[in-house]
N, CA, C and O atoms as a DFTB+ gen file, in Angstrom:
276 C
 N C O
     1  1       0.830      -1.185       0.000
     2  2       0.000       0.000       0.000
     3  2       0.876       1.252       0.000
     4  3       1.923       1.334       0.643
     5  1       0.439       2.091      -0.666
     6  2       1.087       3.449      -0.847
     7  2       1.080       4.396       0.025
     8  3       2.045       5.070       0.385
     9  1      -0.394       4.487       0.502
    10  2      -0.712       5.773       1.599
    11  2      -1.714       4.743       3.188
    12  3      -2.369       3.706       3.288
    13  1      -1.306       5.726       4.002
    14  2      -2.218       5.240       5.073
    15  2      -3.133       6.629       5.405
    16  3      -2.720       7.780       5.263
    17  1      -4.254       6.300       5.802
    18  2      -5.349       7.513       5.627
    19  2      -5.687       7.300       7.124
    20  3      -6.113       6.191       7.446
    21  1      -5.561       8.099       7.911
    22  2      -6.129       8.422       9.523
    23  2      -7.288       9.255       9.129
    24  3      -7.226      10.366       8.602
    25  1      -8.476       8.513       9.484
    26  2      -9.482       9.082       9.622
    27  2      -9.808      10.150      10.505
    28  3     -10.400      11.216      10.331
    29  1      -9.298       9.626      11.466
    30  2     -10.066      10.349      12.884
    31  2      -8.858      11.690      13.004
    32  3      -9.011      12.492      13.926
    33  1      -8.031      11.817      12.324
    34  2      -7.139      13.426      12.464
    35  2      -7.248      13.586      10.619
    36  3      -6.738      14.534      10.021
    37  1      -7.704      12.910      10.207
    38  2      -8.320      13.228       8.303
    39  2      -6.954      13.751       7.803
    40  3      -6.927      14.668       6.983
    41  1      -5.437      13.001       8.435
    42  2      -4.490      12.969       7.234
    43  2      -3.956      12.115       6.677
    44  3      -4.500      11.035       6.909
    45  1      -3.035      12.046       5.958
    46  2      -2.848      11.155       4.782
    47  2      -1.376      10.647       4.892
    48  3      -0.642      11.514       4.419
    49  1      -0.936       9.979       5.169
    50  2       0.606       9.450       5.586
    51  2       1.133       8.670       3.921
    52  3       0.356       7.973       3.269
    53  1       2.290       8.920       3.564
    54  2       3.019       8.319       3.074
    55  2       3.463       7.052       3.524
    56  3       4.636       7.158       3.881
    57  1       3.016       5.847       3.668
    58  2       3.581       4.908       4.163
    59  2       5.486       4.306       3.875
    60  3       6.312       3.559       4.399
    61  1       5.402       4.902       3.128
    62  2       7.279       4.534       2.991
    63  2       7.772       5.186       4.343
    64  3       8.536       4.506       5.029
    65  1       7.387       6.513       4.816
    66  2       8.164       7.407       5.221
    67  2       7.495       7.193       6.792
    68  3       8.257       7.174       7.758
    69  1       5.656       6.997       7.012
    70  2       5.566       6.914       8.278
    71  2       6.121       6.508       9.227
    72  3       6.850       5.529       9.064
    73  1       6.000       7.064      10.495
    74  2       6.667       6.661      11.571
    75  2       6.183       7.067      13.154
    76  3       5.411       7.983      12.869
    77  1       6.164       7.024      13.838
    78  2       5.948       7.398      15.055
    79  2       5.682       9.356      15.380
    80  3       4.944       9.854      16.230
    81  1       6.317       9.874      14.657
    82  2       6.685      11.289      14.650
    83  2       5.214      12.199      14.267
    84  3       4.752      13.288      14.607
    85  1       4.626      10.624      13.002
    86  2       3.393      11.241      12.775
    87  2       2.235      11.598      13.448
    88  3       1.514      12.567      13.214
    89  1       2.061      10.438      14.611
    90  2       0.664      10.350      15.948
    91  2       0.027       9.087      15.304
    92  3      -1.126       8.987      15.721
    93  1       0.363       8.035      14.401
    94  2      -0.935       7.460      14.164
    95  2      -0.946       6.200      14.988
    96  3      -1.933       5.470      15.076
    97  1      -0.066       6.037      15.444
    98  2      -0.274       5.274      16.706
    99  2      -1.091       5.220      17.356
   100  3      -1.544       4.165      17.802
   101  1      -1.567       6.479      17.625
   102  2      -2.405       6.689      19.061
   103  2      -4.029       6.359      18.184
   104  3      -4.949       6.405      19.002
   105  1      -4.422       6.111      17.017
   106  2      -5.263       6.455      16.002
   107  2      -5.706       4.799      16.459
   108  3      -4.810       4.005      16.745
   109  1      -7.137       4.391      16.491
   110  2      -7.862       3.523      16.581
   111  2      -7.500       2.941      15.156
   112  3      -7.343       3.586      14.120
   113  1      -7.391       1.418      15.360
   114  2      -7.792       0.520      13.909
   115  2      -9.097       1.167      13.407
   116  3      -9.062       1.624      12.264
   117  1     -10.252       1.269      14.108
   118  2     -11.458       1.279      13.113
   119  2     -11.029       2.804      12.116
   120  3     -11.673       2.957      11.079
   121  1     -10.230       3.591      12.387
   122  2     -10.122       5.103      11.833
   123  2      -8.736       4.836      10.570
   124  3      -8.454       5.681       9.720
   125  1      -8.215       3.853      10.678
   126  2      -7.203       3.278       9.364
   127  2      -7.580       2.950       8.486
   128  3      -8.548       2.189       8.495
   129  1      -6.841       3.478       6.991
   130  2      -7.124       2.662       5.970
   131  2      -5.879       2.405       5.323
   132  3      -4.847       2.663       5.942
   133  1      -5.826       1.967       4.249
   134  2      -4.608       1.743       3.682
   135  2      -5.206       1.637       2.235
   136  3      -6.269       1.085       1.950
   137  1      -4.129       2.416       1.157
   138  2      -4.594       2.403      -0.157
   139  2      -3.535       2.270      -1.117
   140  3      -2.357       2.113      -0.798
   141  1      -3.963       2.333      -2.298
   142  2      -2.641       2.633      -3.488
   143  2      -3.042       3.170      -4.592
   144  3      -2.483       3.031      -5.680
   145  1      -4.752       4.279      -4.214
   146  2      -5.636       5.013      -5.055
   147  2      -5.061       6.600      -5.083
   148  3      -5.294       7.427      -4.201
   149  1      -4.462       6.775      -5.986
   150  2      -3.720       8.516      -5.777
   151  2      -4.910       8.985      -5.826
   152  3      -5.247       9.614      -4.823
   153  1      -6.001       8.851      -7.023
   154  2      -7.436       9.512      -7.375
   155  2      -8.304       9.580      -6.234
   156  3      -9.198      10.425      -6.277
   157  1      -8.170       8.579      -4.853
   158  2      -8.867       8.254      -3.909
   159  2      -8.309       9.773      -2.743
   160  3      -8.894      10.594      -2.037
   161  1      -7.272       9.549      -3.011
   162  2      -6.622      10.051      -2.051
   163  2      -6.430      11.977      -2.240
   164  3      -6.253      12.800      -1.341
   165  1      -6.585      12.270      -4.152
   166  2      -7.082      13.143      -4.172
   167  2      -8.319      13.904      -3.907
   168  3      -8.461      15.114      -3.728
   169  1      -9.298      12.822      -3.920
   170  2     -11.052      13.657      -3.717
   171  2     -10.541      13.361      -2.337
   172  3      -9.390      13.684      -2.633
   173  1     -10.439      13.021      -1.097
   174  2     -10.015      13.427       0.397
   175  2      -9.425      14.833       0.507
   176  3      -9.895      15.738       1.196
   177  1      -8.401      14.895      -0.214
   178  2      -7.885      16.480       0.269
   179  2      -8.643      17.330      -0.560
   180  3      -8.802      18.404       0.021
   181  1      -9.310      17.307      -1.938
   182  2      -9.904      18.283      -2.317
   183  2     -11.214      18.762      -1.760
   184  3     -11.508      19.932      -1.513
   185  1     -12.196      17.350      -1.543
   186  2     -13.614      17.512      -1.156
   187  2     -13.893      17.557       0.244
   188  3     -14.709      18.311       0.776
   189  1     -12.824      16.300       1.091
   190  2     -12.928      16.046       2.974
   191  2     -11.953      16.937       3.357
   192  3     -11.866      16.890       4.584
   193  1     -11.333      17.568       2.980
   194  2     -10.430      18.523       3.852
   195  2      -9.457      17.831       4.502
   196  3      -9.164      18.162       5.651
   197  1      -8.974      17.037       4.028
   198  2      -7.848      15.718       4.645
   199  2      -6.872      16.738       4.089
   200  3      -7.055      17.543       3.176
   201  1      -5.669      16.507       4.925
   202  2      -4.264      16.626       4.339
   203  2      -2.967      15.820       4.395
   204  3      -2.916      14.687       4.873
   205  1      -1.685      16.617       3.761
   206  2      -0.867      15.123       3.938
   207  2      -0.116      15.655       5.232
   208  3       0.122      16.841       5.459
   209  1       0.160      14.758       5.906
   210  2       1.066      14.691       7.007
   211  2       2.377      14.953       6.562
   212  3       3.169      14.379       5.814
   213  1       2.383      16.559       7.609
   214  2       4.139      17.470       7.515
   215  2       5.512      16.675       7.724
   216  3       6.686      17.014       7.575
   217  1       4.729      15.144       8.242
   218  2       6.462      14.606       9.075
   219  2       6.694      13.981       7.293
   220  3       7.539      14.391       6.496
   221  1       5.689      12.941       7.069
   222  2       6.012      12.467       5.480
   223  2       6.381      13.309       4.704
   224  3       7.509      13.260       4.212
   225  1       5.617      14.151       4.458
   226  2       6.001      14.996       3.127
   227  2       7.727      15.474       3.323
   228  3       8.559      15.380       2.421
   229  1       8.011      16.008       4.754
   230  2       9.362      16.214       4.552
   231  2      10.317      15.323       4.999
   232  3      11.495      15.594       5.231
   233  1       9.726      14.162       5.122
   234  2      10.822      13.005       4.932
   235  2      11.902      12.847       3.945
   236  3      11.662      12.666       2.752
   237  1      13.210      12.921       4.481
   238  2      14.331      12.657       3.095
   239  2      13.464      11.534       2.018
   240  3      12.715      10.575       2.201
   241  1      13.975      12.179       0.930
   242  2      13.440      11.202      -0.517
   243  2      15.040      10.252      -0.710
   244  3      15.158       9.042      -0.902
   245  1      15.809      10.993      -0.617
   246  2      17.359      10.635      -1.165
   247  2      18.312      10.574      -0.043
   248  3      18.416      11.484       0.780
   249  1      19.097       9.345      -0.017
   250  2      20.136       9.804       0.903
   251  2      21.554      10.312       0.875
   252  3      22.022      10.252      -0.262
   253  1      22.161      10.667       1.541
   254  2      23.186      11.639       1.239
   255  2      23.754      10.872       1.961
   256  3      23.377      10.276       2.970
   257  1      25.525      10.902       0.947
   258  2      26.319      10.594       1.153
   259  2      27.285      11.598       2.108
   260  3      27.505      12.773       1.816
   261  1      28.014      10.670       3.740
   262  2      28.688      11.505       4.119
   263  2      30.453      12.001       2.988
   264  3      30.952      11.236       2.162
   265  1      30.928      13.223       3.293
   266  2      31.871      13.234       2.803
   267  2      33.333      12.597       3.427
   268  3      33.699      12.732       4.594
   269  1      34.086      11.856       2.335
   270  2      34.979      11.461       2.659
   271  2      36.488      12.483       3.455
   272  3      37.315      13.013       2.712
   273  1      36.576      12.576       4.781
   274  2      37.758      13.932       4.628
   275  2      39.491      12.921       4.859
   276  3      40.566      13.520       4.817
């Protein structure tokens, strides 16, 4: 699955990147979903007022190499 959807705080987690930092822990099973619908996941933030979760979105994409000194 691509995204995890918290109902009960109506945001939208990146599942690669989730983690503890986000709160969905504390989030009841019945308020989880799990998807791999981008189109799904767009009518939520356009029509339900869902958004994506600040910790995912700025999760490193790439990792960086330390420099050799």
């Amino acid at each position: 699955m691509k995204y995890f959807i918290d109902h009960k705080s109506k945001r939208i987690h990146s599942q690669q990147f989730a983690g503890d930092s986000c709160g969905f822990v504390s989030t009841p099973i019945a308020y989880r979903e799990f998807t791999n619908c981008p189109a799904y996941v767009k009518r939520l933030i356009e029509d339900e007022n869902y958004s994506k979760c600040t910790n995912c979105v700025s999760a490193p994409t790439k990792l960086h190499k330390k420099s050799i000194s």
